[in-house]
C-alpha positions in Angstrom: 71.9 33.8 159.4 72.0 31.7 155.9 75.0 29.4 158.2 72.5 29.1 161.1 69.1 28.1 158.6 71.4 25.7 156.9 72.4 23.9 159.7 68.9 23.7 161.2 67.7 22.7 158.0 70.5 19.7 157.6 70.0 18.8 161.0 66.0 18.9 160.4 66.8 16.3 157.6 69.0 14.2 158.9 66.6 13.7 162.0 63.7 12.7 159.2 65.9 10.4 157.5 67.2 8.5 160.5 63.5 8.4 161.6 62.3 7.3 158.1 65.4 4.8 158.2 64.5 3.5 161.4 60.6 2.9 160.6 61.9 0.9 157.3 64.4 -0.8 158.9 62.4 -2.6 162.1 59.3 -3.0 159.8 56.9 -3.4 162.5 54.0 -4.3 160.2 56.2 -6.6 158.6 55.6 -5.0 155.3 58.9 -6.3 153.7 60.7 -3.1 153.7 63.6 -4.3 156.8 65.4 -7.3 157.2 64.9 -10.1 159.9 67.6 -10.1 162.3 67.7 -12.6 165.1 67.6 -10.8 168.6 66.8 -7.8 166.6 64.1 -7.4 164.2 63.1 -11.3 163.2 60.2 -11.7 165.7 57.3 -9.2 164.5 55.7 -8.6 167.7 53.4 -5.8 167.1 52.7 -6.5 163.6 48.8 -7.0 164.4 48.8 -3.8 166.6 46.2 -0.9 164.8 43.5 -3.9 163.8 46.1 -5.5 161.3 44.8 -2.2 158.8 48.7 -1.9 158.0 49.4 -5.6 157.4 46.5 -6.5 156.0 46.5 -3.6 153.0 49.8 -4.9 152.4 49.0 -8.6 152.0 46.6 -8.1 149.7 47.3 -9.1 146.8 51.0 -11.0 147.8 49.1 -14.0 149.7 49.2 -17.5 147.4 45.2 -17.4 148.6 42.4 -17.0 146.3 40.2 -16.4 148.7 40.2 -13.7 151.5 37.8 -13.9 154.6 37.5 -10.6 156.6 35.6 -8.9 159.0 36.2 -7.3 162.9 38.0 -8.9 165.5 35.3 -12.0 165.6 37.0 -12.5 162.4 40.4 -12.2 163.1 40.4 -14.2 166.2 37.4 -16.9 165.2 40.0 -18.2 161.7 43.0 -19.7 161.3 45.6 -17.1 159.4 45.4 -19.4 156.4 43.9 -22.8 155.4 45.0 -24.6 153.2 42.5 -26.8 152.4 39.9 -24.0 151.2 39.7 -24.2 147.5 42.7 -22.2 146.4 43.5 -21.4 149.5 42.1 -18.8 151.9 44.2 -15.9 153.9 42.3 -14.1 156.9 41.9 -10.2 156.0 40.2 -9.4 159.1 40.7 -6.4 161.0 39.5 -5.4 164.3 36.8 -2.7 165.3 36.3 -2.7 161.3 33.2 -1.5 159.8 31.3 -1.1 156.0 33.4 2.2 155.4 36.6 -0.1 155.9 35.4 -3.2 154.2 34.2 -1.6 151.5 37.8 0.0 150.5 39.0 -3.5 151.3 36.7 -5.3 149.1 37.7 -3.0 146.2 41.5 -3.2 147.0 41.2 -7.1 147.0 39.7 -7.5 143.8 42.5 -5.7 142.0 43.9 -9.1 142.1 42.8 -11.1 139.2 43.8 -14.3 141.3 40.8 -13.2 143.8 38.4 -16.3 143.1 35.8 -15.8 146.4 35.7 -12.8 149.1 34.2 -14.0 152.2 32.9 -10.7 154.9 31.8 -11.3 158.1 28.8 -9.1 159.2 26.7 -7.7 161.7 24.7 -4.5 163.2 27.0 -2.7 164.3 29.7 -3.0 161.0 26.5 -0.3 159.6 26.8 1.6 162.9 26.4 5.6 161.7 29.8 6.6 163.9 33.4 6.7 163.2 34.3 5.8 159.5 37.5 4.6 160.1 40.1 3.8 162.9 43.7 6.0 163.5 45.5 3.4 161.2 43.6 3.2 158.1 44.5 6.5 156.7 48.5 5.9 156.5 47.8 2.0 155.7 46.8 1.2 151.8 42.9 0.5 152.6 42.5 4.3 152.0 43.7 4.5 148.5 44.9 1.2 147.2 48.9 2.7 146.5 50.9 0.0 148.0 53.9 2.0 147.4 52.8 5.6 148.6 51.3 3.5 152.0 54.8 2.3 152.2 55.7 5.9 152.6 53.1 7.3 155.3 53.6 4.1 157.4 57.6 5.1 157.6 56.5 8.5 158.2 54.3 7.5 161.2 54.8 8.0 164.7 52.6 5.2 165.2 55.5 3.0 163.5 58.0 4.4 165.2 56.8 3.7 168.8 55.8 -0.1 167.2 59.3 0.2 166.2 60.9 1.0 169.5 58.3 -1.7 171.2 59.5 -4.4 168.8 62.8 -3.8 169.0 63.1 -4.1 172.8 61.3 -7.3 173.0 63.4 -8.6 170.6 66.1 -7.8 172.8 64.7 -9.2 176.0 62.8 -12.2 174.5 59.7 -10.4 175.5 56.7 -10.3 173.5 52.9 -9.2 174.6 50.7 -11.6 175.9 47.6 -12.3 173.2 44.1 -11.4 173.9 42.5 -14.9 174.3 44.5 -18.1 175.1 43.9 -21.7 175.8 44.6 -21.4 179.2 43.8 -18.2 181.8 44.0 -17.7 185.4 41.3 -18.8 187.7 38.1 -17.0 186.6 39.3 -14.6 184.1 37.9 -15.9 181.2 34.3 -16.4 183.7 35.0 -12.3 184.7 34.7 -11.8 180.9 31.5 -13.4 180.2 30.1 -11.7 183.3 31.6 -7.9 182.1 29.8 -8.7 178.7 26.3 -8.1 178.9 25.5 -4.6 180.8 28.3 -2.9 178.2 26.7 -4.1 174.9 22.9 -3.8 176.0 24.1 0.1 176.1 25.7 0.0 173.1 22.6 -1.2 171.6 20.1 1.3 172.7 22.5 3.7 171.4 23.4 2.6 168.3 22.1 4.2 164.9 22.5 2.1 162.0 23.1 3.9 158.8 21.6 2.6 155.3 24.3 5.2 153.3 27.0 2.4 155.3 25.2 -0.3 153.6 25.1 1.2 150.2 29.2 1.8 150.4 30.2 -1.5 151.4 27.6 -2.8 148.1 28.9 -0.4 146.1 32.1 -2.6 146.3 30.6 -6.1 146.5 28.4 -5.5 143.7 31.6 -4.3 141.9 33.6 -7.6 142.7 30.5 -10.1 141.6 30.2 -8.2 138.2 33.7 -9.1 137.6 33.8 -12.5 138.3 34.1 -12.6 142.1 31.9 -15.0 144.4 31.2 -12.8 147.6 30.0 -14.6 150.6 28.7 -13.0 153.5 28.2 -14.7 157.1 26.2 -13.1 160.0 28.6 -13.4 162.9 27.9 -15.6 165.8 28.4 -14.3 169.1 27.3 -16.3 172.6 23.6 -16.0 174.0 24.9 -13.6 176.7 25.8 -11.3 174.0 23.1 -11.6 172.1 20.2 -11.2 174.5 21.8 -7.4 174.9 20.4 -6.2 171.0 16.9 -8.2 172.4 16.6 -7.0 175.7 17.9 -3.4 174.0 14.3 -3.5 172.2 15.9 -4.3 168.3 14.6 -7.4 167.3 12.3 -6.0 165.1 15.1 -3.8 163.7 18.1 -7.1 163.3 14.8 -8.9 162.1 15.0 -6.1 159.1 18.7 -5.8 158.7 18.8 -10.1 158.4 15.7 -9.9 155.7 17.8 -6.4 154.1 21.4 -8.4 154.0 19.6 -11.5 151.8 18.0 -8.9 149.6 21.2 -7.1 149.3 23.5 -10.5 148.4 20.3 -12.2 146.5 21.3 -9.2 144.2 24.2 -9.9 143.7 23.6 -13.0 141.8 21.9 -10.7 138.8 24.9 -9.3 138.1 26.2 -12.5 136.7 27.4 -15.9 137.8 31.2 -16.2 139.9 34.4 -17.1 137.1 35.2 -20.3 139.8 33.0 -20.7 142.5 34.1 -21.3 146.3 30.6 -22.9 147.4 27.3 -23.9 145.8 25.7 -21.1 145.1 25.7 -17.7 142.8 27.6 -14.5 143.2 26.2 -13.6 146.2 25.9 -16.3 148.7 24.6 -15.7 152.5 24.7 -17.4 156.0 23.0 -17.0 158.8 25.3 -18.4 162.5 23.7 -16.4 164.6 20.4 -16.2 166.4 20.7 -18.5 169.4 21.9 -21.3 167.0 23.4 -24.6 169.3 26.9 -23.4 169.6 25.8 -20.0 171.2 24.0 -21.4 173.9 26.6 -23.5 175.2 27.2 -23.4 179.1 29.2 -20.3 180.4 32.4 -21.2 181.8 32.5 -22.3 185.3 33.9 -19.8 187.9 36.9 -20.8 188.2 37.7 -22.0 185.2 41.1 -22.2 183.8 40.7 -24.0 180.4 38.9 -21.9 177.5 35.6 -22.5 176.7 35.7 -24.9 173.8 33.4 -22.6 171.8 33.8 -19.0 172.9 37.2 -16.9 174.0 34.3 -14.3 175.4 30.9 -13.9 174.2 31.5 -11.8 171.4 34.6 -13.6 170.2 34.8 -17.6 169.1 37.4 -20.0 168.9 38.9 -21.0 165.1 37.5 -24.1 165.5 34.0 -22.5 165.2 35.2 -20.7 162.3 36.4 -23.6 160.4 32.7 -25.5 161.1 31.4 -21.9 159.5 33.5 -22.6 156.3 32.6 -26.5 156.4 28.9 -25.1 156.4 29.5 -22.8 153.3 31.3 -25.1 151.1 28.4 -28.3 152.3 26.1 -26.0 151.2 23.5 -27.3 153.8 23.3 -26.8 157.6 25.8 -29.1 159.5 24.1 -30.4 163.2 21.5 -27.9 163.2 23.9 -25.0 162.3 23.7 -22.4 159.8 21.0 -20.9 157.6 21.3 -19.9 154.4 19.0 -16.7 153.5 20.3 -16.1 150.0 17.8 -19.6 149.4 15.7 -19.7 152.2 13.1 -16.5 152.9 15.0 -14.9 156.3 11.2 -14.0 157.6 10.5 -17.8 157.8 13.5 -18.2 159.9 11.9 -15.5 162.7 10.2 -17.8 164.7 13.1 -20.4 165.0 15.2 -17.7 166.6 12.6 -16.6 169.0 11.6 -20.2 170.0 15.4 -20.3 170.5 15.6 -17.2 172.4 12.7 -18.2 175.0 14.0 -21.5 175.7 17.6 -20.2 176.5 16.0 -17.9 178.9 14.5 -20.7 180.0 18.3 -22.2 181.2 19.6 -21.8 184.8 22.5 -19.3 182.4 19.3 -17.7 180.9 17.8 -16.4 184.3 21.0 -15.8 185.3 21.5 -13.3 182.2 18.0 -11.5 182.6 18.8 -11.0 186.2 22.6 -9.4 185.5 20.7 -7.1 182.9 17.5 -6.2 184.9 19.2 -2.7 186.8 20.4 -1.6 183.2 17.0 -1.9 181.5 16.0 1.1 183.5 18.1 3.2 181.9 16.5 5.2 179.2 17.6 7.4 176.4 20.6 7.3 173.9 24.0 8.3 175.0 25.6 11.0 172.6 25.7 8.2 169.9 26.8 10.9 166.9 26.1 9.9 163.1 28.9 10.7 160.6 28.2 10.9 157.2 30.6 10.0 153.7 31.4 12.7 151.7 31.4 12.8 147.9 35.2 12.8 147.7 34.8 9.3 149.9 32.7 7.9 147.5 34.2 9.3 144.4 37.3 7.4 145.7 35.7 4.3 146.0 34.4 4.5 142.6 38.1 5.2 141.6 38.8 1.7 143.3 36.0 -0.1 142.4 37.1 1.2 138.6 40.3 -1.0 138.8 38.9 -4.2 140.2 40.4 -6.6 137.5 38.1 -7.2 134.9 36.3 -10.5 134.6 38.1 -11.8 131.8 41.9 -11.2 133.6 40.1 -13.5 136.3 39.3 -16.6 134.1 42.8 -16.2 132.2 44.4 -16.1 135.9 42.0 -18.9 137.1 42.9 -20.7 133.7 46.2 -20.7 134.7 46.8 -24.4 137.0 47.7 -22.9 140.5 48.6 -26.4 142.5 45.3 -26.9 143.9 
């Protein structure tokens, strides 16, 4: 019987290790722990699968940026992966279907660097949504604790890696990779069917959604840590096109995104008391906030035409834009002014003032052949009525005791003006 429970157990191991083995060895996340072998392993293709949570935890930190810009998917897919022409250099930490529980442990984990000079988050309603916490990913990636090396460890223990591992292994082998999301060029009416299939969707998840104040409270928990030490943090409102926009509106919320714009300037207002940035990004104090949404000029722009086969020039869908947009964002921040009529900045202008602009806005878009058009598509879903199982999850006190923990070893604000003392190249 011993024989038999040997054997199993030898067996049993050798299976883990050959499975451990093969999860290190393909590195689908590209985490540096396999090597890149042409036909093999070289070509990474499913290193941004699970929202780039794996990646990005591991890049923090190991990027020659000194400034990270992160967010959801608008993020990920509205920057470049790096620019270079951002003072010290910028790296894009987004992550898709992230929200404050997420961007908070990021935030903390980012300033652990004491090369960090600026953290840049993109924001809106629904990142404060009271649902999920977290996405699949984030527990075995190193946003959940910080521990680069005992991340390393759950992501080779992961079945998730290993079928990324299989995946990226076979197209290696055929030359095969998957198609991205958005592109510059589609078939005949896709990219029309997607601004069409936009509106009814988000209008419900609108008159469901419950924001959730404790959210907002985590995520400044950890930007209120990072400006104390040194850190600029800038926060953007997130543009999205008018025919995604109209759903929060036509949802009956203005009055409530009137709030959370007039809460978010509060909130990064604040942030400037704790004390001025080590080496600012943009003009401005610790806490520096734009405004690119409400109805601004580039989310009005026509919708694509039916048969369309060239992207929009603005928008890869109406909740996601094109880098270009996000680069005119970042020109905005580091002007320090509105640039053609675009952007707002509510850390030094009173966000209630800027109300009536977004309204006027509003009504004279609805006013647009696209406008009518959008009221008509949603008119059959405004008769809906009631919320649809929209359940609120709340952070426990080990959550935020562990964010405390993090926020506790954000590099102090002296190890950031010795690093930023230290001539970097740029």
């Amino acid at each position: 019987m011993q024989r038999y429970t040997r054997l199993f157990l030898i067996v049993l191991g050798s299976a883990l290790a050959a499975f451990v083995a093969l999860n290190a060895f393909v590195d689908p996340y590209d985490t540096g722990t396999g090597p890149h072998i042409e036909g093999l392993t070289a070509h990474k293709t499913r290193a941004h699968e699970d929202g780039r949570r794996v990646q990005v935890g591991h890049q923090i930190g190991q990027v020659n940026a000194g400034t990270l810009v992160t967010g959801s998917s608008r993020t990920v897919d509205g920057f470049p992966m790096t620019v270079d022409d951002w003072p010290g250099g910028l790296y894009n930490a987004g992550i898709r279907g992230s929200n404050a529980f997420e961007l908070a442990h990021l935030a903390a984990i980012a300033g652990q660097d004491p090369g960090l000079r600026c953290f840049i988050v993109g924001l809106d309603m629904g990142e404060f949504a009271s649902g999920e916490k977290y996405k699949p990913a984030f527990p075995i990636s190193r946003l959940a604790d910080g521990r680069r090396w005992l991340a390393t460890a759950r992501v080779t223990l992961s079945p998730n890696t290993f079928a990324r591992a299989i995946q990226t292994v076979s197209e290696n082998i055929t030359g095969t990779a998957p198609e991205p999301p958005f592109r510059d060029v589609y078939a005949p009416g896709e990219q029309y069917r997607r601004f069409m299939n936009t509106p009814v969707p988000t209008l419900r998840y609108y008159s469901a959604m419950r924001m959730s104040d404790e959210r907002m409270d985590f995520l400044f928990e950890a930007l209120d840590a990072l400006a104390r030490e040194g850190v600029q943090v800038i926060g953007f409102l997130q543009p999205v096109h008018a025919w995604n926009e109209e759903s929060l509106f036509a949802a009956g919320r203005a009055d409530e995104y009137f709030d959370f714009r007039a809460e978010m300037a509060r909130r990064f207002t604040a942030l400037s008391d704790t004390g001025s940035p080590a080496n600012a990004c943009v003009p401005g104090g610790a806490g520096v906030l734009w405004d690119f949404a409400g109805y601004q000029p580039p989310s009005t722009t026509p919708l694509p035409e039916a048969e369309q086969t060239v992207t929009h020039n603005v928008y890869h869908e109406p909740a996601h834009y094109l880098p270009a947009l996000g680069l005119d964002m970042l020109a905005v921040m580091q002007a320090g002014e509105a640039i053609d009529g675009f952007g707002i900045n509510l850390t030094s202008n009173d966000p209630r003032e800027s109300e009536a602009g977004i309204l006027a806005r509003r009504e004279a878009y609805l006013a647009t052949p696209d406008g009518e058009a959008l009221q008509a598509l949603l008119e059959p879903a405004l008769s809906e009525r009631g919320a649809r199982g929209w359940q609120s999850v709340s952070i426990s006190h080990a959550e935020w005791r562990s964010l405390i923990a993090l926020n506790g070893a954000i590099a102090s604000r002296e190890e950031r003006q010795a690093a930023l003392a230290t001539p970097s190249g740029d």
